[in-house]
C-alpha positions in Angstrom: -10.3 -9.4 29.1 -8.5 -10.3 32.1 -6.3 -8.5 34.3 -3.5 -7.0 32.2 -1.1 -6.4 35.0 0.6 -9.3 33.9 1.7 -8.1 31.6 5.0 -5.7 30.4 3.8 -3.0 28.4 7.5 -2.5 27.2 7.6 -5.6 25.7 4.0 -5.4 24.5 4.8 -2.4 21.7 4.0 -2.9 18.9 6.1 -0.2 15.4 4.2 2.0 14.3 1.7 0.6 11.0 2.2 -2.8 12.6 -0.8 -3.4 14.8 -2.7 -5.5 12.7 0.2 -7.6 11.7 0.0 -9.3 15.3 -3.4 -10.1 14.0 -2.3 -11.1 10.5 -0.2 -13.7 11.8 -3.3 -16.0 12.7 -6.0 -14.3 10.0 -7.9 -12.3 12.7 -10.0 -10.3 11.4 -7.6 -9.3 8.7 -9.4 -8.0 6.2 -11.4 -5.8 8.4 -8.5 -3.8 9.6 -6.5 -3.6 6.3 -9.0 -3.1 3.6 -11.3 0.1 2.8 -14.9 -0.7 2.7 -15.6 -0.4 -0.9 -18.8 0.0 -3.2 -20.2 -3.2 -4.6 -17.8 -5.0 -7.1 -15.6 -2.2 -7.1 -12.5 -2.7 -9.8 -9.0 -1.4 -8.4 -7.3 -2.4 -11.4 -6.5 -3.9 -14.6 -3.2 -2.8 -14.5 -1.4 -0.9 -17.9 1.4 -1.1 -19.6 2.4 -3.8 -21.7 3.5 -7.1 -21.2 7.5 -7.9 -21.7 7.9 -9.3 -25.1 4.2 -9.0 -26.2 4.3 -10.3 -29.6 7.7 -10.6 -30.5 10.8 -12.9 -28.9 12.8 -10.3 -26.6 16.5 -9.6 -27.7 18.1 -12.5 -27.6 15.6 -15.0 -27.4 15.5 -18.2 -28.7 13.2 -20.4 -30.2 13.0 -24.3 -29.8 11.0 -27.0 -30.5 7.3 -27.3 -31.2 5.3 -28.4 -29.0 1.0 -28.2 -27.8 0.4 -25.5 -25.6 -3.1 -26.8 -24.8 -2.4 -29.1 -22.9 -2.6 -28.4 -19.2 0.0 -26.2 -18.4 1.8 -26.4 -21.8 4.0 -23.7 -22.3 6.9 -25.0 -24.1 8.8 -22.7 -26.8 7.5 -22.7 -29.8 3.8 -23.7 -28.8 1.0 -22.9 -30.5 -2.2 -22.0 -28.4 -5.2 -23.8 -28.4 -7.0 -25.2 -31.4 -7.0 -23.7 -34.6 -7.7 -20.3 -35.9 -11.4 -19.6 -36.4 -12.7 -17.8 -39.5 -12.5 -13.9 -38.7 -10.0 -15.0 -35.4 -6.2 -14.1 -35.4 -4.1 -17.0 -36.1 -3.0 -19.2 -32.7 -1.4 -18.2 -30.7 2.4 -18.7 -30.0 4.6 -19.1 -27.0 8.5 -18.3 -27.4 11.3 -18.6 -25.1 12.8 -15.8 -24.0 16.8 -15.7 -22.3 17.0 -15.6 -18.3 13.6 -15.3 -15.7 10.7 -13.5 -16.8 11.6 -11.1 -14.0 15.4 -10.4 -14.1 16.2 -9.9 -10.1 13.7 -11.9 -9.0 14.4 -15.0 -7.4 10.9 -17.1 -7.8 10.7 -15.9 -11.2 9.6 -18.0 -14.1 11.8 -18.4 -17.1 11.5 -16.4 -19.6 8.2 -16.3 -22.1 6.8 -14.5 -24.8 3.9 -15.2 -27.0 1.9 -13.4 -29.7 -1.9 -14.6 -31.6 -4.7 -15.7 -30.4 -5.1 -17.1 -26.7 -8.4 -18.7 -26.8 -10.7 -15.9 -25.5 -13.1 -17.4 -22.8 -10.8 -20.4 -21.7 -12.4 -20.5 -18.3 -15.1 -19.2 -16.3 -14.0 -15.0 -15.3 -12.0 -14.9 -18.2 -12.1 -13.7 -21.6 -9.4 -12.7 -24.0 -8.3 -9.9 -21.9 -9.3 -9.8 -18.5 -8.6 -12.0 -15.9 -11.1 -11.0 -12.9 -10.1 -11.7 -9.3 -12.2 -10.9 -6.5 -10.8 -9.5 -2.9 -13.5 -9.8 -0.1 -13.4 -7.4 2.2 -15.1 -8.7 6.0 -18.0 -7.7 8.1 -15.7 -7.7 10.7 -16.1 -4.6 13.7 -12.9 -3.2 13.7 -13.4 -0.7 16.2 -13.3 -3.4 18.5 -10.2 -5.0 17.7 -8.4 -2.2 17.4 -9.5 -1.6 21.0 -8.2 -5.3 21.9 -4.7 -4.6 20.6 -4.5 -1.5 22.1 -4.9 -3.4 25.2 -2.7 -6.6 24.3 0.3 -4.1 22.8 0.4 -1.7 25.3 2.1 1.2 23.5 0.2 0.6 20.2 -1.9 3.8 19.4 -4.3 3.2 16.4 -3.6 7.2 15.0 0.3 6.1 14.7 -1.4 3.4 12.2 -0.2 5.0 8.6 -1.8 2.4 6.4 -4.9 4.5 5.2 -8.2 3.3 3.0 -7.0 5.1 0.1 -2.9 3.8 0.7 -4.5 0.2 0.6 -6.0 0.8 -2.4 -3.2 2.3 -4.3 -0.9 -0.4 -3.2 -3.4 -3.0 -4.3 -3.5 -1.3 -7.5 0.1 -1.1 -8.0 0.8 -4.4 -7.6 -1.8 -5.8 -10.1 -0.3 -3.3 -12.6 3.1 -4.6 -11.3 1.9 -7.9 -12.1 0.0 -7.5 -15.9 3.8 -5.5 -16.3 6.1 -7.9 -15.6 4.6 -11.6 -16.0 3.5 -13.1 -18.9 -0.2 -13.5 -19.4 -0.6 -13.5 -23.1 -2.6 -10.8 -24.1 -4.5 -10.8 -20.5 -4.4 -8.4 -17.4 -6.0 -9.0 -13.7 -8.7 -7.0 -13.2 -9.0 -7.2 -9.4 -12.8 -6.6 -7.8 -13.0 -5.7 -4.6 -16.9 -6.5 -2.4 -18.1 -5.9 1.0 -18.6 -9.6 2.1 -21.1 -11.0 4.7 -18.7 -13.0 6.3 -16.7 -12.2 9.3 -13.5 -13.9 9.8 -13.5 -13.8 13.6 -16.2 -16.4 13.0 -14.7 -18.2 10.1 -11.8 -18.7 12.1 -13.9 -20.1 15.2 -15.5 -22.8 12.7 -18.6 -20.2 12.5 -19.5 -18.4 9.7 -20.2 -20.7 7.0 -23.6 -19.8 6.1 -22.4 -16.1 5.6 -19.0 -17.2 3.5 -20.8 -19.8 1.2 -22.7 -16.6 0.1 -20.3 -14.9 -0.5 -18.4 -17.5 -2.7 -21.9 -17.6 -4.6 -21.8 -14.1 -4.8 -18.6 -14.2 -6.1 -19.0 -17.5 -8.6 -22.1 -16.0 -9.8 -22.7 -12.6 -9.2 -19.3 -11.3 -10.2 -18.1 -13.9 -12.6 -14.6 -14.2 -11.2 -11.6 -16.6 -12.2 -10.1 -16.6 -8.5 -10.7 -14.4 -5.4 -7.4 -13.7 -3.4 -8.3 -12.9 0.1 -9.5 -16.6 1.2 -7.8 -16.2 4.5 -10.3 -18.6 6.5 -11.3 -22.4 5.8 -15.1 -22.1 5.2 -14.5 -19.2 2.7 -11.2 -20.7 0.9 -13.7 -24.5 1.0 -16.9 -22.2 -0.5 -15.0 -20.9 -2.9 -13.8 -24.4 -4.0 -17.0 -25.3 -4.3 -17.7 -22.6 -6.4 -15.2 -23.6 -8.5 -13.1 -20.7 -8.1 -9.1 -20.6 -7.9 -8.5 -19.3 -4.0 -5.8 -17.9 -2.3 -4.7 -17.8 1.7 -6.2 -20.6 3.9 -3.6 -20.6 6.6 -1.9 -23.9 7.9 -4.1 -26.4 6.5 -3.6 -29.9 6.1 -2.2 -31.5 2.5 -4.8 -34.1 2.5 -6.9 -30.8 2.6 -5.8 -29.0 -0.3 -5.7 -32.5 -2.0 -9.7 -32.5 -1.3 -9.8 -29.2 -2.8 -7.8 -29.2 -5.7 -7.1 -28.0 -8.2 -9.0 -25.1 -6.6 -6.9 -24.3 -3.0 -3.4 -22.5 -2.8 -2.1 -20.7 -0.1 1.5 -18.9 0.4 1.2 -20.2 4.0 3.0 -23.9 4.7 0.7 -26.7 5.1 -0.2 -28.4 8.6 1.3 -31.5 7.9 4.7 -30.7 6.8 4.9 -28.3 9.8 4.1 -31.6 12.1 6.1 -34.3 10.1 9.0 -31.6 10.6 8.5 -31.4 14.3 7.8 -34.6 14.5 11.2 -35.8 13.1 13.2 -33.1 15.7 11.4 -34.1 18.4 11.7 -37.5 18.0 15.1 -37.8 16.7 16.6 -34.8 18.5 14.8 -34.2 21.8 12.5 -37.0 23.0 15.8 -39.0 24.3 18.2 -35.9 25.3 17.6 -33.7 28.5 16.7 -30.3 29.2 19.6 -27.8 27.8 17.8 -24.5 27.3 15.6 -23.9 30.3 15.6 -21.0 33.0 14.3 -20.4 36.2 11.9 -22.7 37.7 12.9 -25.6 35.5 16.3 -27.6 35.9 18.0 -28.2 33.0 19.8 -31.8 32.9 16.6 -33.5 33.9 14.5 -35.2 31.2 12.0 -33.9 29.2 8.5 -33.7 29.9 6.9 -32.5 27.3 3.7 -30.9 26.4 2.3 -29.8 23.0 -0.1 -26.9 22.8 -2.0 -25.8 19.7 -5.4 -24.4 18.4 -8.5 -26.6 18.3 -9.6 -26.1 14.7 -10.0 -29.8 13.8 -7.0 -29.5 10.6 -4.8 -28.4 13.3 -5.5 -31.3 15.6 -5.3 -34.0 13.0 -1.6 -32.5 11.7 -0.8 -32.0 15.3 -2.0 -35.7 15.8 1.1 -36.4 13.6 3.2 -35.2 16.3 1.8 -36.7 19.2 1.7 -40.4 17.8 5.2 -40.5 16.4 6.7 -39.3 20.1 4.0 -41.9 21.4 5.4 -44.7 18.8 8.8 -43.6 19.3 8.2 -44.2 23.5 8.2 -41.0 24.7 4.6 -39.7 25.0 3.5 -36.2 25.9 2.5 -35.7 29.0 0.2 -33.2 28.3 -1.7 -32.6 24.8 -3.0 -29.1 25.2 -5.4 -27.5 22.6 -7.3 -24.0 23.0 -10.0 -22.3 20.9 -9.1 -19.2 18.4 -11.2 -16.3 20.3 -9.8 -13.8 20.5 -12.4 -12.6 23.5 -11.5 -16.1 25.2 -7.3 -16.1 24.1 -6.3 -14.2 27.6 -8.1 -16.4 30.0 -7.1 -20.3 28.1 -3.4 -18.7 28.6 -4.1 -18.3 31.7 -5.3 -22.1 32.3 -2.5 -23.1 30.2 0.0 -21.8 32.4 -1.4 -23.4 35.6 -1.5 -26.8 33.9 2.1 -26.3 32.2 3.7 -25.1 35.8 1.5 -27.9 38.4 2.2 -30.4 35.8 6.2 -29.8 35.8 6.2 -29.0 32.2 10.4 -28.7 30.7 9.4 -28.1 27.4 6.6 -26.8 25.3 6.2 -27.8 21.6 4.0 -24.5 20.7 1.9 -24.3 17.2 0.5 -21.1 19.2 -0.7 -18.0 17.1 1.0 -14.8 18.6 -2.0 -12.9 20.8 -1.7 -16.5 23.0 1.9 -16.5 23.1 2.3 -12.5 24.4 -0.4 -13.8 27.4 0.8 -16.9 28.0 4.6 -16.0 28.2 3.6 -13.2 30.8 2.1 -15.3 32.8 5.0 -17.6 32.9 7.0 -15.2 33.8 4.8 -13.6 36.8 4.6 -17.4 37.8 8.8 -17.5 37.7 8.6 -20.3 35.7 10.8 -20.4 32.1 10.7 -23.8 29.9 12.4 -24.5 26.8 9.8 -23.6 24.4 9.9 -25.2 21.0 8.3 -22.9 18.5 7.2 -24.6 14.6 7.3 -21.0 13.4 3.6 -21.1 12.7 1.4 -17.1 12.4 4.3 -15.3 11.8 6.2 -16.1 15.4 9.3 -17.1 13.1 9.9 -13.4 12.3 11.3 -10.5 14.7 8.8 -8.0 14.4 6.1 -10.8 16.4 8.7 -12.1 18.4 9.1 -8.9 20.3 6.0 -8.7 21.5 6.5 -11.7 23.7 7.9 -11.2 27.2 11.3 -11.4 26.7 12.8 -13.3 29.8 10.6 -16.3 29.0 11.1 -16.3 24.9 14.7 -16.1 25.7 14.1 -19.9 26.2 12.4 -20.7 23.1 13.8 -22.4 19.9 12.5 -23.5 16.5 12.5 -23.8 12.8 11.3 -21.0 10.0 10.9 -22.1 6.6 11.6 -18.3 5.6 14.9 -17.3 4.0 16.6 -14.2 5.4 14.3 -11.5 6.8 15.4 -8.4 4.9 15.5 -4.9 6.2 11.6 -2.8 6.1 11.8 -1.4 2.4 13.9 -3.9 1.4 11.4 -6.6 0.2 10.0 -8.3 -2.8 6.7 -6.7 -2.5 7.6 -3.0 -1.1 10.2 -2.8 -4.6 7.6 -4.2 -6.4 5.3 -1.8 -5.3 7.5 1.0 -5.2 8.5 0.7 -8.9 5.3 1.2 -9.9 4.4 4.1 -7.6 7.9 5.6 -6.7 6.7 8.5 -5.0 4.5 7.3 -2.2 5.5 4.3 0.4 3.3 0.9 -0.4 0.9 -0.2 2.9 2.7 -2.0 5.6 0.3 -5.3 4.4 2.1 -5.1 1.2 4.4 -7.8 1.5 1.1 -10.0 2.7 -0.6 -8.8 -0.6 2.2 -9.5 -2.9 2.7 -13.1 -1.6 -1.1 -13.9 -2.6 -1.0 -12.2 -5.7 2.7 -13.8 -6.3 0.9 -17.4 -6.8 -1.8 -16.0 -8.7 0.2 -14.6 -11.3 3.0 -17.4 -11.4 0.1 -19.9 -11.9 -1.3 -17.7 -14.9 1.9 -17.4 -16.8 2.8 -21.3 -16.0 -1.0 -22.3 -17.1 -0.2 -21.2 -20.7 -2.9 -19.2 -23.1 -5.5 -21.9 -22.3 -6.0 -20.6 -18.4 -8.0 -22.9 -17.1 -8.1 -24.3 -12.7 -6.8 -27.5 -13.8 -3.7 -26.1 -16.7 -2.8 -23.7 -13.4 -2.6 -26.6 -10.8 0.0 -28.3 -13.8 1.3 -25.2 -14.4 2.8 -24.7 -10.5 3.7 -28.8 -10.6 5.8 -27.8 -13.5 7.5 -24.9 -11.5 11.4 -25.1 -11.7 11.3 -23.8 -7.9 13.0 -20.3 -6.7 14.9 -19.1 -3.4 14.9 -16.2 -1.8 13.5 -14.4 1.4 10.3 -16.8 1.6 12.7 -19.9 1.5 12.6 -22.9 -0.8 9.7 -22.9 -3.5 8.1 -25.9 -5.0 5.2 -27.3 -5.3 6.8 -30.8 -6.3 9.3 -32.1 -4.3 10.9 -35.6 -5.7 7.5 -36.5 -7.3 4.9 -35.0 -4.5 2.8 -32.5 -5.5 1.4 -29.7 -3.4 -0.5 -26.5 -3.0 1.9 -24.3 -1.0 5.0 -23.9 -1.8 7.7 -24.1 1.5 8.7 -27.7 2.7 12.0 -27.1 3.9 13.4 -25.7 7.1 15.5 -23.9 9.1 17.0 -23.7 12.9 16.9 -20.7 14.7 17.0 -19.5 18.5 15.7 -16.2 20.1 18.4 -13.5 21.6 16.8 -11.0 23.2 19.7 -8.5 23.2 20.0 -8.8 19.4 19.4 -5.5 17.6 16.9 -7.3 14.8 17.9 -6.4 11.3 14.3 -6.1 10.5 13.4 -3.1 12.4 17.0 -1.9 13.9 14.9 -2.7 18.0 16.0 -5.6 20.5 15.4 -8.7 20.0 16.2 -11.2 17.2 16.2 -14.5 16.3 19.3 -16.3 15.3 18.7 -18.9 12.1 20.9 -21.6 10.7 22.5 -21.5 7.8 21.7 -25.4 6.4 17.7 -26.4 5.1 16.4 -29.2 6.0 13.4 -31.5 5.2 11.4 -33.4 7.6 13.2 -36.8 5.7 16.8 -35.5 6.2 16.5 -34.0 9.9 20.7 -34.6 11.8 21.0 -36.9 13.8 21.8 -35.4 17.5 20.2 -32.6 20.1 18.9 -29.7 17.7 21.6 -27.5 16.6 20.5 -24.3 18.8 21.9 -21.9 21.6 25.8 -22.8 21.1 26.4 -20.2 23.7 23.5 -20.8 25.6 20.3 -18.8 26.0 21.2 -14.9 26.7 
């Protein structure tokens, strides 16, 4: 590590349980700090209870038309499951419609179903007629050593303050599969999730390492276990060996859509895809910054010059072909970066490529950065600016969690005051107030979920969605219909589709939202200093305004 000096330790604390989210926000080693280390195959739950409107239509509900439920992602009112009834098997199965959302309150819920018979038994490989098995990998990862390097990036952070516990992760994994085989329809099915201790390490995975270690784990997983999907592909070698494998994955962050086309129907992730992220920069830059001066800029940069612009990112090869996007429509449009800057995802290497970074962004004469950065770059890199005196705009895609508060103010404040962007997140709400922790929560209301919870809940969100929109006859391709079929939902994670005017896709946010950085905000998140300020409209990357981007009306604070 390099000379720390540089940087403020009050600006460099991290809340107490949130350590590792600074390290969630680009995959590091995630699964290393936040899980247990678990015997072999270890279950954590099947979930009880049973599911709403098991056999019979709910109060209220209404029947309507027949229609084939086998087909992929059939679940029309009425349907009957599968083929017919075998001698000595129940009759097939039926699915109902039910009044109002599966899950009254919940704002991605799917409409209401219910079904009772026979759903087909062994419809696909890890299932059977009822259990759906999921695997969670848990890394090889040293965590000692991380915790050690945020401990030094963070400043105040102080690993005993960390609440989240082996056995806390575990029961909050537990509750939400029961909260899940609860509340969704699966017809007659529950999760049964595994966790392993993997080979892999993510550190590597994330490096474009690793790959020997993850495919064997995905064969481990295929074959040893026998599992339907695995929900902790948080790297692209494992989430791409798992495909391979066959098996329905959940987490690669940021790649591209002509990745997840590749890998369909296999690949899903709650993170947005590369590509919209770039086509959406792309269209603000061009249409809203490439032709207008500098308006938000501090000290060292003079604002009513034009823009020079440079674009930093990682150098994972999906990053630079979606950032590509970017930097050939400013070229096309005639107003060419001057500098394309990438840097490598090591987190040993992270504090000295900031440090280059900044010597190239302040001799160059850098106005404005366009900044797909994860967070650990961002809290060296905007030190260093600021010991150098030097404050650009900064233009942030919202990319590893840097669109949220609780990242944000780790940066170093007098430089982020400077920096702008878009979130595809709805509004943040208050800790304990989220999807996941009341999820969690009313399962298990008398101890407090993990602080990953919300992380957790988004993963197993898509799984469950895709199981009850798949119909009796689960099967990879009737749960890639399934989520084409989705009516959408809106709440705190933003839009939700995964078909937007006849384009089909793996993640599901593709609209976004403008929002600036006050440091003297008290941040509704956590009740400390420092917020960000987001527009009201969505946009689209086809339906950007016209004009300089709608930001600072008061000017930065």
């Amino acid at each position: 590590m390099k000379d720390l000096s540089r940087l403020r330790p009050s600006d460099r604390r991290l809340l107490a349980g949130y350590g590792p989210a600074v390290l969630i926000s680009v995959a590091f080693l995630l699964m290393a700090l936040l899980a247990p280390t678990v015997a072999p195959e270890k279950i954590v739950g099947a979930g009880g209870g049973s599911e709403p409107g098991a056999g019979v239509a709910a109060s209220g509900a209404t029947a309507g038309s027949a229609a084939t439920a086998g087909a992929p992602g059939g679940v029309a009112s009425g349907a009957t499951a599968g083929s017919a009834a075998k001698a000595g098997h129940a009759a097939p199965g039926v699915v109902q419609a039910c009044q109002g959302p599966q899950v009254p309150g919940d704002p991605y819920s799917p409409a209401c179903l219910t079904f009772s018979g026979d759903n087909g038994g062994a419809t696909s490989h890890g299932v059977d007629a009822t259990t759906i098995n999921v695997a969670y990998r848990v890394p090889a990862d040293n965590t000692a050593s991380v915790q050690q390097a945020i401990q030094q990036i963070a400043g105040k952070y102080n690993a005993s303050r960390f609440s989240d516990t082996p056995e806390s992760i575990t029961r909050t994994l537990n509750d939400l599969v029961t909260y899940f085989n609860n509340k969704f329809q699966f017809y007659g099915r529950k999760i049964a999730l595994k966790q392993y201790n993997g080979q892999g390490q993510i550190g590597q995975e994330l490096t474009d390492g690793g790959q020997a270690a993850a495919q064997s784990d995905a064969i481990h997983v295929a074959q040893g276990m026998g599992v339907f999907a695995d929900v902790s592909a948080l790297t692209q070698p494992y989430a791409e060996a798992l495909a391979a494998q066959k098996v329905m994955n959940f987490g690669a962050p940021y790649m591209s859509q002509e990745w997840f086309q590749a890998h369909a129907p296999y690949s899903w992730s709650f993170f947005p895809n590369c590509t919209d992220l770039s086509d959406e920069s792309a269209a603000i830059s061009v249409g809203e910054m490439a032709n207008q001066n500098v308006t938000w800029a501090g000290q060292g940069v003079q604002n009513g010059k034009p823009r020079k612009v440079a674009f930093v990112y990682p150098d994972n090869p999906i990053y630079v072909q979606c950032a590509k996007r970017v930097v050939d429509a400013l070229a096309k449009a005639g107003h060419p970066v001057a500098d394309n800057i990438t840097y490598t995802l090591d987190l040993s290497q992270l504090s000295q490529e900031a440090g280059s970074i900044e010597q190239k962004i302040v001799n160059d004469g850098i106005t404005t950065i366009g900044c797909g950065c994860d967070p650990i770059t961002l809290v060296y890199l905007t030190g260093d600016l600021e010991n150098a005196h030097y404050e650009p705009e900064i233009f942030n895609i919202g990319a590893a969690f840097t669109d949220i508060d609780l990242v944000a103010q780790l940066f170093n404040q007098k430089v982020w005051a400077h920096a702008a962007g878009v979130t595809n997140n709805g509004d943040v709400p208050p800790y304990g107030g989220s999807l996941g922790y009341a999820a969690a929560k009313s399962v298990d209301p008398n101890n407090p979920p993990a602080h990953i919870v919300d992380i957790v809940y988004e993963q197993l969100y898509m799984l469950a969605l895709g199981i009850q929109l798949a119909g009796p006859n689960l099967t990879p391709a009737n749960f890639q219909q399934g989520m084409f079929n989705y009516q959408g939902g809106n709440g705190e994670y933003g839009p939700w589709t995964f078909n937007l005017k006849g384009t089909t896709y793996w993640t599901p946010q593709h609209q976004y939202r403008f929002e600036w950085w006050n440091p003297n905000l008290i941040s509704t998140f956590d009740q400390q200093q420092g917020a960000w300020v987001v527009g009201k409209t969505f946009y689209s990357a086809s339906n950007t305004p016209p004009g300089p981007p709608p930001v600072f009306p008061n000017g930065p604070q």
